[in-house]
C-alpha positions in Angstrom: 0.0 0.0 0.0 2.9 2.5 0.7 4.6 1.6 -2.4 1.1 2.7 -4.8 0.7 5.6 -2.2 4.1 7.0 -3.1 4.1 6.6 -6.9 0.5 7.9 -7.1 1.7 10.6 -5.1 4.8 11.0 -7.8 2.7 10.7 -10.8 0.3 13.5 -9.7 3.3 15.4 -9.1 4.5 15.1 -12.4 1.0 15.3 -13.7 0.9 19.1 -11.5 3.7 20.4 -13.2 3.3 19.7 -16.3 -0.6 21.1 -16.8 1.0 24.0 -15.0 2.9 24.7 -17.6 0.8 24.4 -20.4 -0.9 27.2 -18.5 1.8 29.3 -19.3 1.5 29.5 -22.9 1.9 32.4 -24.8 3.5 34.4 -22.3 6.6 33.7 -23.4 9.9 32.5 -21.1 9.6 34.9 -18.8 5.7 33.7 -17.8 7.0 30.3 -17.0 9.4 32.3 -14.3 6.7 34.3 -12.8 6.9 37.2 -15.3 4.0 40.2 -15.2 1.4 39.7 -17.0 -0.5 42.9 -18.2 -4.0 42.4 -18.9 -6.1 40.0 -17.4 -8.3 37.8 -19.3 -11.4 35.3 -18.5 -10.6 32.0 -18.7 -12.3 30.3 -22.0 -12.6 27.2 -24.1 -9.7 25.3 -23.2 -8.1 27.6 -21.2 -10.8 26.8 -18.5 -10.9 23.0 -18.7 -7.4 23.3 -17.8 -7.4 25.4 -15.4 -10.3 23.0 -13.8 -8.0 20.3 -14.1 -5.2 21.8 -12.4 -7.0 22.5 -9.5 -8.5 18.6 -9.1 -5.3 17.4 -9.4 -3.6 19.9 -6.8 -6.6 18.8 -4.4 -6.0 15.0 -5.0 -2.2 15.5 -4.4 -2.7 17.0 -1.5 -4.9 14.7 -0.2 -2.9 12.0 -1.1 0.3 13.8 0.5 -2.0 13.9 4.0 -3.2 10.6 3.3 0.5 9.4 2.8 1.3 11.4 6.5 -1.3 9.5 8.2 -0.4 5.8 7.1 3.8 6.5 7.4 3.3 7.9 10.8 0.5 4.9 12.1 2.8 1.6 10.6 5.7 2.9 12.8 
């Protein structure tokens, strides 16, 4: 159980990263780095489903990382 734990834990990590950067397109280099961005826009189309599933997946990661607390600190 500890083993699936930690690489579901990984995967969703990897998972996390990588939809946050395909947030970041269009904005250039500097957007990936936390650059200014001048005019705010809604979020449509695709740019919303993704944005929707970035924030399931940063949920499920960090209820998996509590979930991985509780069982690593209760088997020792």
């Amino acid at each position: 159980m500890n083993i699936f734990l930690g690489i579901a834990q990984i995967l969703l990590g990897v998972a996390l990263i990588a939809v946050m950067l395909l947030q970041s397109k269009g904005e250039e280099l500097g957007g990936v780095f936390g650059g200014a961005q001048g005019i705010y826009q809604t979020r449509r189309g695709f740019d919303r489903v993704l944005f929707n599933i970035t924030i399931f997946i940063a949920i499920a990661f960090f209820v998996l990382a509590i979930v991985n607390v509780i069982f690593f600190s209760t088997s020792r």
